[in-house]
N, C-alpha and C positions, 0 to 999 in steps of 0.2 A: 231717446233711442228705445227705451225701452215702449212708450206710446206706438212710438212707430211698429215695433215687431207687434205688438195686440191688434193695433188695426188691420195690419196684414192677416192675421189669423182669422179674424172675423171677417174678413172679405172673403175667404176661403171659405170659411163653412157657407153664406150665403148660396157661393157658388155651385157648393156641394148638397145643398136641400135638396137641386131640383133634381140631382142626379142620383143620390143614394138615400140612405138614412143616416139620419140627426150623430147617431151615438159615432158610426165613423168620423163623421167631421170635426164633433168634439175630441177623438181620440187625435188626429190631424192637427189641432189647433194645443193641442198639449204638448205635443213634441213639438212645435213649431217654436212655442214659447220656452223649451226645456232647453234646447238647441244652443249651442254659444253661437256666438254670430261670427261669420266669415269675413276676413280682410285682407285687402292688397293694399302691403305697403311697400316704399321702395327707400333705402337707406341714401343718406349723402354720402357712401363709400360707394354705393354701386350696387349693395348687396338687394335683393330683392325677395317677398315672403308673401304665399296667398294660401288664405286657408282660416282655420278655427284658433279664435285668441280668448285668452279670458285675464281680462282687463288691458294690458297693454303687453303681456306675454302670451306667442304663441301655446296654445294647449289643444291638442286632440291633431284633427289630421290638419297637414299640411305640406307644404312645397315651399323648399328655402333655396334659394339660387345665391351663390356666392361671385363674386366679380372677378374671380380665376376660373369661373366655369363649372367649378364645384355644385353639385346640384344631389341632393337629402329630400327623400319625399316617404314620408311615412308618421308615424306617429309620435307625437310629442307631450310632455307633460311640465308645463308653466317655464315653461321659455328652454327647455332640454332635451334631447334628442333620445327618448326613452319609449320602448316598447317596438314592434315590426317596423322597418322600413329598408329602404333602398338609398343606397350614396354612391356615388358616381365622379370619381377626381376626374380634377383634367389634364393628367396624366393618361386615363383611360381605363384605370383601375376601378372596379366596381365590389361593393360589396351589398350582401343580403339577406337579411336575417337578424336577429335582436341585438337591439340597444338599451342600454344603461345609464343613465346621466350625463349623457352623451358620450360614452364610451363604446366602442364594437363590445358587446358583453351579452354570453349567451353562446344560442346554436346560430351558427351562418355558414357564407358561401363567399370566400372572395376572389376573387381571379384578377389577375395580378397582369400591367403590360404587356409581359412577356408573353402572357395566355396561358401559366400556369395558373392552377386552382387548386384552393384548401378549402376543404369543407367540414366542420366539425367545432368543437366548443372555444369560444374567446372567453379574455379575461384584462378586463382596461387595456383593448388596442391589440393583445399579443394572443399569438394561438396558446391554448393552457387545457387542457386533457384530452380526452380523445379526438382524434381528427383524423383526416386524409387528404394528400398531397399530389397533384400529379405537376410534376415537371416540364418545363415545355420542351425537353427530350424526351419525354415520355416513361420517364425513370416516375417510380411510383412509391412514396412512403405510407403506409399504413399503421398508426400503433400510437402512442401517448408524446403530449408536446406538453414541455414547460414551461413557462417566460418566453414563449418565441421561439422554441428548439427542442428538437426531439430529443425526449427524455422518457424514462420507463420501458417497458416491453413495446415491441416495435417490427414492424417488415416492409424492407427495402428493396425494390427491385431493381435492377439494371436495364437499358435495353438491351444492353450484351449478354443476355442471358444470367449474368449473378445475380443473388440472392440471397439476404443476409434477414434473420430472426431471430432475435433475443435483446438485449438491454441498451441501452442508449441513455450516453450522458450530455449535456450541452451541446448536442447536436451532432454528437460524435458516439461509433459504436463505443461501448466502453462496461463492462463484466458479460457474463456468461450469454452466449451467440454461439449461432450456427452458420457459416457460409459457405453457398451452394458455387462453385461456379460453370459458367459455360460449360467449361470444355470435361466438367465430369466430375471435377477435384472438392473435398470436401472439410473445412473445418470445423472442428465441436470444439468450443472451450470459449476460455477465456480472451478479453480484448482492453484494453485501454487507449483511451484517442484516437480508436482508428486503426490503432495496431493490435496481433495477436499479443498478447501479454500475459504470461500466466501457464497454467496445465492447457495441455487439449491432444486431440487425436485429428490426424493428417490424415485424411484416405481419398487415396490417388485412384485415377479413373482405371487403372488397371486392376485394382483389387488390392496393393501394396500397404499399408499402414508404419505410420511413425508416429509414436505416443511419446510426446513429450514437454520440457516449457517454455517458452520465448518468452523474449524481453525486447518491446519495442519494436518487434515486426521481425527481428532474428531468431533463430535459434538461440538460446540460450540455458546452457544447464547441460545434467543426463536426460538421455530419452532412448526409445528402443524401434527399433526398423524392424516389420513384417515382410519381405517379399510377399509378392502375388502367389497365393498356394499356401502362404505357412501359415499353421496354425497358431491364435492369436487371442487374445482374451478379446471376450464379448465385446462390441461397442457399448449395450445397454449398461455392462455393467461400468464400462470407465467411466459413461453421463453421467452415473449417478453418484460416482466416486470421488468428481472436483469438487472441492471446496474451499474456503480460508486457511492458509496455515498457520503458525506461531505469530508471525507477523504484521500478516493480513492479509497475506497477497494469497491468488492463487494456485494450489496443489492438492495434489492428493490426500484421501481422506484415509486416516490412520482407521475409522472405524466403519469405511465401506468394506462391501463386498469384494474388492480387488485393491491393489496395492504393487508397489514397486518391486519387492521381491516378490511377489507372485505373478509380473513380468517377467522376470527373470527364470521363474523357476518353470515356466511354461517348456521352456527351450534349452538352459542352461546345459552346458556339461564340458569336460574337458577337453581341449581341443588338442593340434601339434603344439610343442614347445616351440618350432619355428615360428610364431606369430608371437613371440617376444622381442621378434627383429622389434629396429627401428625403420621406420616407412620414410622415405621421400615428400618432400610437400607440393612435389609437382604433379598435378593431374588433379589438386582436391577440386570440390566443391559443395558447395554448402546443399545441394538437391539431395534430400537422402537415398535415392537411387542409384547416384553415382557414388562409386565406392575407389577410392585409393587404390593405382594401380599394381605398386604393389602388395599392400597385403590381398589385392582379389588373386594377386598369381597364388599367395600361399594358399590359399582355399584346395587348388589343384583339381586335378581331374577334369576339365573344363567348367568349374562351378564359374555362373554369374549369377549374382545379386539378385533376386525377382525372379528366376525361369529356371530352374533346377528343380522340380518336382521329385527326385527322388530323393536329393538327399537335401530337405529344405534347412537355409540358413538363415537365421537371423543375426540381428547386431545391438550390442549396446553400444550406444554412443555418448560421445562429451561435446558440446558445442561451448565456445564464447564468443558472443556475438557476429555468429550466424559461421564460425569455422570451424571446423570441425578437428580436433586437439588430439580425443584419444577415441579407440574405440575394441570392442573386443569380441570376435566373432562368437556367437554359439548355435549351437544345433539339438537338432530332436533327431538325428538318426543314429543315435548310439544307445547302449544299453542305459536307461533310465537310471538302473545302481549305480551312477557315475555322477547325476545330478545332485549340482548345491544344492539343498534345498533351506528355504527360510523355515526360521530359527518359531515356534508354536506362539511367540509373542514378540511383535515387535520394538515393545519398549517396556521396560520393569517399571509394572507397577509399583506403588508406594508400599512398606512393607505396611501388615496388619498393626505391626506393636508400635507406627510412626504416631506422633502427637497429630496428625493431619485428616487420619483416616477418614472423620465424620463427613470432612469437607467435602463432599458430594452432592450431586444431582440438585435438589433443592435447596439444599444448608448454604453451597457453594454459590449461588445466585442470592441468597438473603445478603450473605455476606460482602459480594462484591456491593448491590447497594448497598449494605451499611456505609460499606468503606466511601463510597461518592458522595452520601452525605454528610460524614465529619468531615472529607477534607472541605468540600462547600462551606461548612460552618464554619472550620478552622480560617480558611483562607479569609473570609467575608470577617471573622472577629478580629483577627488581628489586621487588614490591612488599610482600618483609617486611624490605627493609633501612629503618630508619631513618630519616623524614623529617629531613632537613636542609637548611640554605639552599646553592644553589650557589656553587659557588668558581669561579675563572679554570681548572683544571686539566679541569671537568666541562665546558667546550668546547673541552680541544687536540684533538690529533692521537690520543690515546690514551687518549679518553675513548669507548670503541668498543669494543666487544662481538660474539666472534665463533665462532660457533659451526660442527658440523659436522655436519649431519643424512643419516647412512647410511640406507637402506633399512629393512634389516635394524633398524635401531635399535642403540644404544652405552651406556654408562653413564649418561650426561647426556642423551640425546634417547629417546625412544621408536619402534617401528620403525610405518611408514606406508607408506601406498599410490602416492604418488608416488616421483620420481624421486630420485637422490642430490641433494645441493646443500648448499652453503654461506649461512651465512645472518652479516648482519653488522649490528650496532644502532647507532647515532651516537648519543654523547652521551644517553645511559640516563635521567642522574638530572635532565637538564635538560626533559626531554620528560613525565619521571615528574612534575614538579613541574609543569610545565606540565595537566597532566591532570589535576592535582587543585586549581591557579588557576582552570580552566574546569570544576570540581565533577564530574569525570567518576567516578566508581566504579571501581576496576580491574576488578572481577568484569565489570560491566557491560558496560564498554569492551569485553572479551575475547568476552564472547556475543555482544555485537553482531556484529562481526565474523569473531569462531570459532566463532560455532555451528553446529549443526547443517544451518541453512535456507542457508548457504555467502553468497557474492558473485555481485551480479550485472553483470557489463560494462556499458556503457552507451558511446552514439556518444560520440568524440570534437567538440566544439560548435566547433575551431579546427583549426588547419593547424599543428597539431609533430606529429603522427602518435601522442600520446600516449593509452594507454590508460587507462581510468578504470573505476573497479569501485565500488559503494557496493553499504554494507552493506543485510543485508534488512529492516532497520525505519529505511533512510533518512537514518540518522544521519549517517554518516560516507561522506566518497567518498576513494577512494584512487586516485592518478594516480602513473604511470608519469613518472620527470624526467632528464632529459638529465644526464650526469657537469658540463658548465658549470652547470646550473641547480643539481644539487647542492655545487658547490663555492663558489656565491652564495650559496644556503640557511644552509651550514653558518658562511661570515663574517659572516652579517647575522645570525645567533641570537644572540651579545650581547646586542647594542641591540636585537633585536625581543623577547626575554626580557623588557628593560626596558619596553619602550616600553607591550606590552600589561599588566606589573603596574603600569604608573603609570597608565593609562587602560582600565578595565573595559568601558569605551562601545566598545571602539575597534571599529571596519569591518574591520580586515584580517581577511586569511582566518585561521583559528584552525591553528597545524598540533598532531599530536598524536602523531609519531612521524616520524622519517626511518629507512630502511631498505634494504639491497641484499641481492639473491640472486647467487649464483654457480652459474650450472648446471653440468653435469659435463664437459658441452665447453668451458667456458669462458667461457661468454657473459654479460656482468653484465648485471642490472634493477634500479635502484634507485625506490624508491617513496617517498611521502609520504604520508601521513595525513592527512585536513582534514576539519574540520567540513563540512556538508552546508547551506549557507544556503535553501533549502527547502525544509527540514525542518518541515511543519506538516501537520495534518489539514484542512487549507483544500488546494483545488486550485490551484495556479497557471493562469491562464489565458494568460499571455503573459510569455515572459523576453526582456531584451534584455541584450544585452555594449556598454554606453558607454564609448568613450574619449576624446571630443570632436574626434574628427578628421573629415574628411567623405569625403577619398581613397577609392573601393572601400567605403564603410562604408552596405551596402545588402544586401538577398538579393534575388535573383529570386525575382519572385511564383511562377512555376511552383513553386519547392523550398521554399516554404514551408510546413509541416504544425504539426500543434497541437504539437509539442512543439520546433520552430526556435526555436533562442536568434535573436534579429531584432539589427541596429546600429542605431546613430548616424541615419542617413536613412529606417529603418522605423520611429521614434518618431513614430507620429501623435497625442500627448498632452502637456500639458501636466499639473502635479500640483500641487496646490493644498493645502497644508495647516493646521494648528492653529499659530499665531506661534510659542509657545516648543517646537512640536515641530520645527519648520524650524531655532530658531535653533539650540537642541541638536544636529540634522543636519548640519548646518554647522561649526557649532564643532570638530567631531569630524573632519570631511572635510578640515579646513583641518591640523588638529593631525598627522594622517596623512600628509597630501602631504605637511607638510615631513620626515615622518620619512623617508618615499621618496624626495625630495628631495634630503635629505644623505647617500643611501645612494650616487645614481648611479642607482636605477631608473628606468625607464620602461615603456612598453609595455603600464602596470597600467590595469586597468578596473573600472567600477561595473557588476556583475551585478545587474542589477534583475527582478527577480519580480511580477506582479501576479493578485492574485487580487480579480475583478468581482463587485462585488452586484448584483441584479436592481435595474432603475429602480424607484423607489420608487411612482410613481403604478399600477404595474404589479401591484403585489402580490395584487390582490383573483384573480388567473387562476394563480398557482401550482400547481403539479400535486403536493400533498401525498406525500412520505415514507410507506411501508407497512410498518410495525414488525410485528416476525413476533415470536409465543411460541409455548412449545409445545403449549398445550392451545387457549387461549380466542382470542385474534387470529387465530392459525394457518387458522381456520376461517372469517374472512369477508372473506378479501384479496380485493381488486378492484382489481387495477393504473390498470384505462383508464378511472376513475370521475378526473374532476377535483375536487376542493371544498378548501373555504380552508383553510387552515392554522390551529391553535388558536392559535401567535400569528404572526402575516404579519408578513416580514421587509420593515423599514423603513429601509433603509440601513444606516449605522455610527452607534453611539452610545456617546462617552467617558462615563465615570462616575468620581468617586472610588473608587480601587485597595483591596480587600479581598482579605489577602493570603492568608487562608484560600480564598478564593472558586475562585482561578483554579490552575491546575497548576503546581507547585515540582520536577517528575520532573527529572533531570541529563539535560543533552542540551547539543548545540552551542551555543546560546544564550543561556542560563540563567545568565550571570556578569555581564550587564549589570545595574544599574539600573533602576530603574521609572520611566518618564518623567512630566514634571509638562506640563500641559497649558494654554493660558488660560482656555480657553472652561468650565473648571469653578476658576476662582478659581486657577488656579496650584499646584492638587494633585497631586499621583501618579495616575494614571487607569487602568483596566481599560478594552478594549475589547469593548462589549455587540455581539455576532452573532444578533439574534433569530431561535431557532429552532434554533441550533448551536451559539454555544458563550459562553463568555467569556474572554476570553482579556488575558496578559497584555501591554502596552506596552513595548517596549526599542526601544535605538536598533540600527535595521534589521531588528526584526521585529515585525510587529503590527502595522504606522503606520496609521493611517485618512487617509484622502487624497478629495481629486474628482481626477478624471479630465477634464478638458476638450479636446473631441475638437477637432482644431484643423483648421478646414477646408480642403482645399488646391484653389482653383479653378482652378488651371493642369490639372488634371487633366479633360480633356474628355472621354473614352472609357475608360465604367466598367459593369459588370455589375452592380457593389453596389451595392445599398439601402442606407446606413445612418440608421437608425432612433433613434439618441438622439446626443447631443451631450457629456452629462455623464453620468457615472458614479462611485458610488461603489464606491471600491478598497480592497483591504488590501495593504500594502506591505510587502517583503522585500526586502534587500538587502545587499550586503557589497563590500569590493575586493578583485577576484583578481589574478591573472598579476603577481606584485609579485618576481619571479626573471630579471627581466632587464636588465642595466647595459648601460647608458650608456659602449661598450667600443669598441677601434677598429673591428673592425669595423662596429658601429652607425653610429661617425662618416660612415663612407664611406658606407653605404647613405645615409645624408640627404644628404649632398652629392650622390650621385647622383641620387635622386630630385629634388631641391630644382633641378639641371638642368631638366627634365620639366614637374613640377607647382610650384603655390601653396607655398611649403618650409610653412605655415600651416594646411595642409590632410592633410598625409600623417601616419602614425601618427608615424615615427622622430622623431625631435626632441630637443632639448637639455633636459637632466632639471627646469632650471627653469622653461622655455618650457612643457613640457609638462605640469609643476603646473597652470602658472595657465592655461591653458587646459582642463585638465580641469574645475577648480573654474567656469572661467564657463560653461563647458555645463553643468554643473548649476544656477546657475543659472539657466539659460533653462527646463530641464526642470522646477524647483521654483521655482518666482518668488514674488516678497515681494509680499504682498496689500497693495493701494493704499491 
């Protein structure tokens, strides 16, 4: 072969003497021989290949014909389809532009059967960073793709005129967007799957505004209505005011520019006392324009909603799930001295004299890494020894693990970005065993909390100045604990080891690690680990902290916002349940207190959670969820279109417990019991959410419950509407604050107080005083059906 290509060369240059000169011909006869030689072959499949090989694989250009029609012509490198070329299925799909090891990989162009076309960067076969879309309706995506689906900052066009710009998750809108639509209407905020989810601002083609937050494409929450004409806080400034709140989700930002009382205070002021009626529920509907026919009569004077220019009204409102509950008119045409106004500081900061202070701005980020890298260490050291039961030695003094994390990194620790620090573990194998009594994974537990997505702070909801961080899928919160509260923790682990493997039901708060830092100046932090008791894909719409005292156990309405833990005299409800779910509640509550009881504690509380179902007679006006995909959905969203639901959610409904049915995932929770129920013969039950979900029944998560709003007529001088009387609830709850005895100094503070006030009424009190009276405010708040 190779003789053959020389002689060919050299016949060439002959040829080429009589017509040029020499030095071209030799140039000719160089590349002739440089050249890999071209071939046509044809496979016994059918498949067929002509072009440049080097040795018996295709390399350089070529043309590969496949025996489905399939036909690749462009560049290759030793039998791979690498570098420029064109490929052509026989489908009719083509694509164009760079290959990878035979991969689409690179910048190209594909156009698709249908005669849509993407054009922009691949990644082995899938679209993967920037690109652009056109649909073969003519619907047009612009912005970032991941794995094959729009991901990152993004804009989407409709042919119907909509218009959507902001974030995008697996091919679905999903955080912070803009959408424009047709016919005028505008949302700013937040989205999940497709739906609004989150804070955002509503403005309507007439100039109208409604600032507030849904949940899954409803209404859901407080929020506030502009008519057309009223004066309203900036748009610029609410953009820039969404953000993550305590939990993750999105809300307004405590340290923007604008804020929920300063919606409020824009317009507020005292309205008639006749607007303390109670309203009718016929005429609602979830459009915030339409307004309840009668509280518009109370307005008077021919006031409607949007078109009253002189005397303009606005409205706060309460939605669950997209109904609209309570709401309470206010105005800017009265004398301003009349307006609420918010309080110079929304939340008390930590005092100066707290042990906390330093923990700020930089300190406070050294620290939360610290904290993710001892538990990584912790978790990773103890979990390939050997499950065994504990002994008396796995809680002395020297059952404590103590490590020394340099900078720089050392034999045993790896080197990081934060500061020096000492890191110290209590009691390893009892916390390890712990974590896998409450079915926790170590791997899990570790990502939770060490991954990458970090911890997010969250307000303190009490007065020890402690800081609280939960992890970013909710699970877990971790709180900062006094050296006493740690020195109570560490003698009550025994019998609280015991207490929750003899009782799987139990309420106490679950812990799942205790731990201290040592910073380099000196300063200790010790933490604690705990389950997350509202931990669900349900929203909570109202927490309260019960302790059954009534001393101080109130907030001021001013400082109340959608995420205020409320007390003892903000319970305006009664809870109504299924017989043998109360008596199980119970049972459990009783078994608890005594164990806090013989401890010496006090001071503990029932954190309660509720998440509200739309009234049932209500369902036919729900504002349907708008499920986004990537091709076919994608293309006929209409946010501001109301219509039913395929199936309208009707309260809460138990059914016998199908354990394939509902979610088994390890989480906080997930060590109780399946509860048995009357009202389905005394079986195990699953709780039906039509429309969301099904979920499973344990004691203190999942409960189905009424809500009965319990009237209070001493109150003459009220702005709210409220709208329904009963509701059904989903109920969460647990006991927390269970780290504090019953010590001398306790003693004194009650005797000082018990001077002052009711000794009956204040929190402090004698640990057995204070059982049974926590037990009988519960039940007042749960009461036995007659």
């Amino acid at each position: 072969e190779e003789d053959h290509v020389l002689k060919k060369a050299a016949l060439n240059i002959i040829c080429k003497v009589g017509e040029t000169n020499v030095l071209e011909a030799k140039a000719e006869m160089d590349t002739s021989i440089l050249s890999p030689p071209e071939e046509r072959r044809e496979f016994s499949n059918g498949d067929f290949y002509s072009g440049e090989v080097k040795g018996l694989l295709p390399h350089g250009k070529g043309k590969y014909s496949w025996s489905d029609g399939t036909v690749y012509e462009g560049d290759w490198d030793q039998g791979k389809i690498s570098g420029k070329g064109k490929l052509i299925w026989s489908s009719g799909a083509k694509y164009e532009g760079d290959f990878s090891g035979g991969y689409l990989h690179g910048i190209g162009t594909m156009t698709s059967p249908d005669q849509s076309v993407y054009s922009g960067a691949w990644r082995m076969n899938v679209r993967h960073g920037l690109g652009r879309k056109e649909y073969c309706n003519s619907d047009l995506y612009d912005g970032s793709w991941r794995e094959g689906s729009q991901e990152g900052r993004g804009s989407y066009s409709w042919t119907n005129g909509n218009r959507y710009i902001g974030s995008w998750k697996k091919g679905k809108m999903c955080g912070r967007g803009v959408m424009r639509w047709g016919n005028g209407d505008l949302f700013d905020g937040f989205w999940l799957n497709g739906c609004r989810h989150g804070s955002g601002v509503y403005k309507f083609a007439d100039g109208s505004l409604y600032f507030g937050t849904w949940s899954r494409g409803v209404k859901d929450g407080k929020g506030y209505f502009y008519p057309a004409g009223s004066k309203h806080p900036s748009l610029k400034k609410w953009c820039r005011s969404l953000e993550y709140d305590d939990t993750g989700k999105f809300v307004l930002s405590r340290s923007s520019s604008i804020d929920v009382d300063e919606l409020r205070s824009l317009s507020l002021s005292t309205v008639n006392r006749s607007l303390s009626m109670r309203t009718s529920t016929s005429g609602m509907s979830d459009h915030p324009r339409e307004l309840t026919s009668k509280s518009a009569r109370t307005l008077g004077s021919g006031q409607s909603e949007g078109h009253d220019k002189k005397n303009r009204v606005a409205y706060e409102r309460e939605y669950m799930q997209g109904v609209l509950i309570r709401e309470s008119v206010v105005t800017s045409s009265v004398d301003r001295s009349l307006q609420i106004r918010p309080p110079s500081s929304l939340s008390k900061q930590v005092s100066a004299r707290t042990f906390l202070t330093f923990l700020t701005g930089e300190h406070n980020y050294h620290l939360m890494l610290n904290l993710q890298l001892g538990i990584r260490y912790t978790v990773g050291k103890i979990t390939p020894v050997p499950r065994r039961d504990v002994r008396g030695s796995d809680f002395g003094k020297k059952a404590r693990t103590v490590m020394f994390f340099p900078k720089d990194g050392s034999n045993f620790t790896p080197p990081h970005k934060s500061i020096d620090f000492s890191w110290k573990d209590y009691c390893p194998m009892v916390f390890r065993n712990l974590r896998e009594m409450f079915k926790l994974d170590a791997a899990e537990y570790m990502m939770s909390i060490c991954g990458d997505d970090g911890l997010t702070e969250i307000c303190s909801p009490g007065k020890s100045g402690s800081i609280f961080y939960l992890s970013h899928d909710d699970r877990f919160v971790i709180k900062t604990l006094k050296k006493s509260e740690l020195k109570v923790l560490l003698r009550m682990l025994p019998r609280y080891y015991k207490h929750v493997g003899d009782h799987e039901n139990t309420l106490i708060t679950k812990f799942f690690g205790v731990h201290r830092i040592t910073l380099k100046w000196g300063k200790k932090v010790r933490f604690v680990v705990m389950g997350n008791m509202f931990c669900t894909e349900l929203k909570i719409h109202r927490r309260y902290d019960l302790k059954g005292s009534s001393h101080g156990r109130f907030t001021e309405k001013i400082k109340i916002q959608e995420k205020t833990t409320l007390k003892d005299l903000d319970l305006a409800y009664e809870f109504h349940m299924d017989k043998l779910l109360r008596e199980a509640l119970f049972k459990q509550i009783y078994l608890d207190c005594a164990f806090l009881e013989s401890l010496q504690i006090i001071d503990y509380s029932l954190l309660l959670g509720l998440h509200f179902r739309a009234p049932g007679q209500l369902n036919d006006i729900l504002e349907p969820p708008n499920a986004m995909s990537d091709q076919e959905s994608v293309s006929s969203v209409d946010v501001g279109v109301s219509q039913e639901l395929s199936i309208p959610p009707k309260g809460l409904l138990l059914v016998t417990h199908e354990p394939n049915s509902v979610s088994t995932a390890p989480g906080p929770h997930i060590r109780g019991s399946t509860l048995r129920a009357f009202s389905v013969g005394e079986q195990e039950v699953d709780l039906i959410l039509p429309g969301t979900a099904r979920l499973r029944v344990q004691l203190g998560v999942n409960m189905p419950a009424q809500a009965h709003h319990k009237l209070d007529e001493d109150k003459e001088e009220s702005a709210t509407i409220e709208l329904f009387e009963v509701y059904d609830v989903v109920v969460y709850m647990g006991i927390i604050d269970i780290l504090q005895e019953y010590n001398t100094k306790k003693k004194v503070e009650h005797k000082c107080k018990s001077l002052q006030y009711d000794p009956m009424t204040i929190s402090v009190t004698e640990p057995t005083i204070y059982s049974k009276r926590f037990v009988n405010f519960l039940h007042k708040v749960f009461p036995e059906e007659m």
